[in-house]
C-alpha positions as a Markdown table, in Angstrom:
| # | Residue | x | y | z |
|---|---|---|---|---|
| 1 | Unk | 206.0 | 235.9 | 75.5 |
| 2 | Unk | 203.6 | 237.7 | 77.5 |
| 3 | Unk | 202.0 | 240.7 | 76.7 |
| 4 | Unk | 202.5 | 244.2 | 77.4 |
| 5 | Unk | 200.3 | 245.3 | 79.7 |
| 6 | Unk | 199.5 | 249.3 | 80.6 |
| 7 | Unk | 199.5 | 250.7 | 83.5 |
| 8 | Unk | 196.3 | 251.8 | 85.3 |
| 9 | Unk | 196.9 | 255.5 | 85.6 |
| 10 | Unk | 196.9 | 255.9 | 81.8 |
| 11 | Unk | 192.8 | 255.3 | 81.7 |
| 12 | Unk | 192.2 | 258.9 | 80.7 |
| 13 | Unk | 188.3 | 257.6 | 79.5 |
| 14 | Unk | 189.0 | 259.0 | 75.8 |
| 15 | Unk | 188.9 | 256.0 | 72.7 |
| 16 | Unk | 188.2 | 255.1 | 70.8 |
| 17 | Unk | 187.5 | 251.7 | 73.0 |
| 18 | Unk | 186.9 | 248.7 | 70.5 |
| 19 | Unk | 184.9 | 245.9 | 71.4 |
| 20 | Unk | 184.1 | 242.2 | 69.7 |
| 21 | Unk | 180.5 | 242.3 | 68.8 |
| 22 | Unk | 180.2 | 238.7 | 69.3 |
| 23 | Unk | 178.0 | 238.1 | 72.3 |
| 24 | Unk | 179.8 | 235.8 | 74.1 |
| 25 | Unk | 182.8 | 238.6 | 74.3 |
| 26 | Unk | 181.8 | 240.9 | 76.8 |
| 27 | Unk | 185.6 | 242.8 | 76.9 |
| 28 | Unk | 186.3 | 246.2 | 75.7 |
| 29 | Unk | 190.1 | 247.0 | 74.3 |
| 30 | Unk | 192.5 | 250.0 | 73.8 |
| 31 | Unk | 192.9 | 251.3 | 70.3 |
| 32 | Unk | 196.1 | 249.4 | 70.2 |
| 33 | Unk | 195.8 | 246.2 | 72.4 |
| 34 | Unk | 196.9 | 243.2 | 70.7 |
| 35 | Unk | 193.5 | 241.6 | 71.1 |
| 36 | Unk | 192.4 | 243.7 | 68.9 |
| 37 | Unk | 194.9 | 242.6 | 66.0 |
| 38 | Unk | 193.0 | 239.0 | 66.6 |
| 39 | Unk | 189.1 | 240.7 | 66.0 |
| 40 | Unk | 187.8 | 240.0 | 62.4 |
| 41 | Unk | 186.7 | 244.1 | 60.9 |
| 42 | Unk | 183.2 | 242.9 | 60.8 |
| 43 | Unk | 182.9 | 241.7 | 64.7 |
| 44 | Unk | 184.2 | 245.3 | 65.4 |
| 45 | Unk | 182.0 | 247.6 | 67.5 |
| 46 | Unk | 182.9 | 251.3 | 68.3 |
| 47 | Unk | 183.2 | 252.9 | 71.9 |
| 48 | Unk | 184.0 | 257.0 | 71.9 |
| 49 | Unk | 184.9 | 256.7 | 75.7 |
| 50 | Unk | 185.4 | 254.2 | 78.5 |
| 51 | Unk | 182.1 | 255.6 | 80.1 |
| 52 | Unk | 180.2 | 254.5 | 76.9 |
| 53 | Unk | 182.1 | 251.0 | 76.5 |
| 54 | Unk | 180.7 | 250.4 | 80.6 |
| 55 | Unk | 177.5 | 251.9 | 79.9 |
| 56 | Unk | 177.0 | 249.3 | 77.2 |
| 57 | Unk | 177.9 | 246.4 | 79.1 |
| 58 | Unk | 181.3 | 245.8 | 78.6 |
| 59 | Unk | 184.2 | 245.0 | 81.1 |
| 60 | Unk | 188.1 | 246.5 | 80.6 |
| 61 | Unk | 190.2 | 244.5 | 79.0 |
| 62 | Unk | 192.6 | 242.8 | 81.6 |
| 63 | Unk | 195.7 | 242.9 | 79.3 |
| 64 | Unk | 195.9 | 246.3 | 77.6 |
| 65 | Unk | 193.4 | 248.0 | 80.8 |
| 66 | Unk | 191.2 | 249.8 | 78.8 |
């Protein structure tokens, strides 16, 4: 089953954006995007917006578009 995926035009910048703080992981995810689900609480890091998620580093999440 392949996942849900949002469209583009729903990017509004506002988060929170969640992020694995491993460093090999370099995405950033929706709130909600399944990917997300799979992230252990610890390896969690916090984004307020999308601007703040790229400012750190981080790409959008193919899957959920973050």
């Amino acid at each position: 089953m392949k996942p849900a995926r949002f469209p583009r035009s729903e990017n509004t910048g506002k988060g929170p954006f969640i992020a694995s703080g491993l460093p090999i992981r370099n995405r950033f995810h929706r709130w909600n995007c399944e990917w997300v689900r799979e992230m252990a609480l610890e390896n969690r890091v916090m984004f307020k917006t999308h601007a703040d998620a790229v400012a750190a580093g981080r790409k959008p999440c193919l899957t959920c578009r973050a």
